[in-house]
C-alpha positions, 0 to 999 in steps of 0.5 A, a space after each residue: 499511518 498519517 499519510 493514509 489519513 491525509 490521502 484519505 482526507 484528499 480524496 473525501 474532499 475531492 469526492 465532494 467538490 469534484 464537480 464544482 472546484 476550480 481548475 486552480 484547487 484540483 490541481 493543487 489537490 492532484 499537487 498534494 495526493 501526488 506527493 502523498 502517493 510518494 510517501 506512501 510508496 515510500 512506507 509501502 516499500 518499508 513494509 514489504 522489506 519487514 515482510 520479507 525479513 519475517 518470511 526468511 527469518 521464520 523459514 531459516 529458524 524453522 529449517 535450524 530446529 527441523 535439522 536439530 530435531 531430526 537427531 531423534 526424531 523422523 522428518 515428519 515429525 520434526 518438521 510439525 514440531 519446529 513449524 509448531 515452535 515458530 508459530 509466534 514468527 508465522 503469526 508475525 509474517 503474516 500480519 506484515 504481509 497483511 499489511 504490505 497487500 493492505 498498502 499495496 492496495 491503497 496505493 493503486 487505488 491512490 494513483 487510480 485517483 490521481 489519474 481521475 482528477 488528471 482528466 477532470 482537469 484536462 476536461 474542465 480546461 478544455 471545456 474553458 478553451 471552447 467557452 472563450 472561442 464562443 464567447 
């Protein structure tokens, strides 16, 4: 996960300077956490396709073995042990779907930021507009 790395070294960055940068350097931070967010966006999407290729490969393997197994045993019963069977498939779901919130997340969050350093910008500009009307 290097872009989370990289978003993350942005926004270390930016907590830090965010009151004394220039215009110039914010919005070449906003420039590169934007491209940033795109990537991880990207890897988000790829997340939540594995997720869903886990969650419908468990739920077709478990329902195959659930009908194979009703031959000699109750519904019920079959169903306990073909969910049982695939655990190892629930366990990896579960994980991808872990994940894919865990991005989601950190993508929201990411914009969040983007927004932030978006009306620091506007503030400081229009701070500089009104330092030259005085002036």
């Amino acid at each position: 996960m290097n872009i989370i790395n990289e978003i993350q070294k942005v926004i270390d960055w930016y907590n830090k300077e965010c009151h004394t940068a220039p215009i110039e350097t914010l919005l070449a931070a906003q420039d590169k956490l934007s491209t940033l967010s795109w990537y991880l966006a990207q890897e988000t999407a790829d997340i939540k396709t594995d997720y869903n290729t886990k969650y419908f490969t468990r739920k077709i393997a478990v329902s195959k073995q659930k009908q194979t197994l009703m031959q000699t045993m109750t519904g019920v019963q079959a169903e306990a042990e073909a969910v049982n069977d695939n655990a190892d498939k629930f366990r990896a779901e579960q994980e991808a779907e872990a994940l894919a919130y865990r991005l989601d997340l950190l993508l929201k969050q990411t914009n969040k930021v983007i927004s932030s350093l978006s009306q620091r910008i506007s503030y400081m500009k229009t701070e500089q507009q009104q330092t030259k009307v005085l002036t």
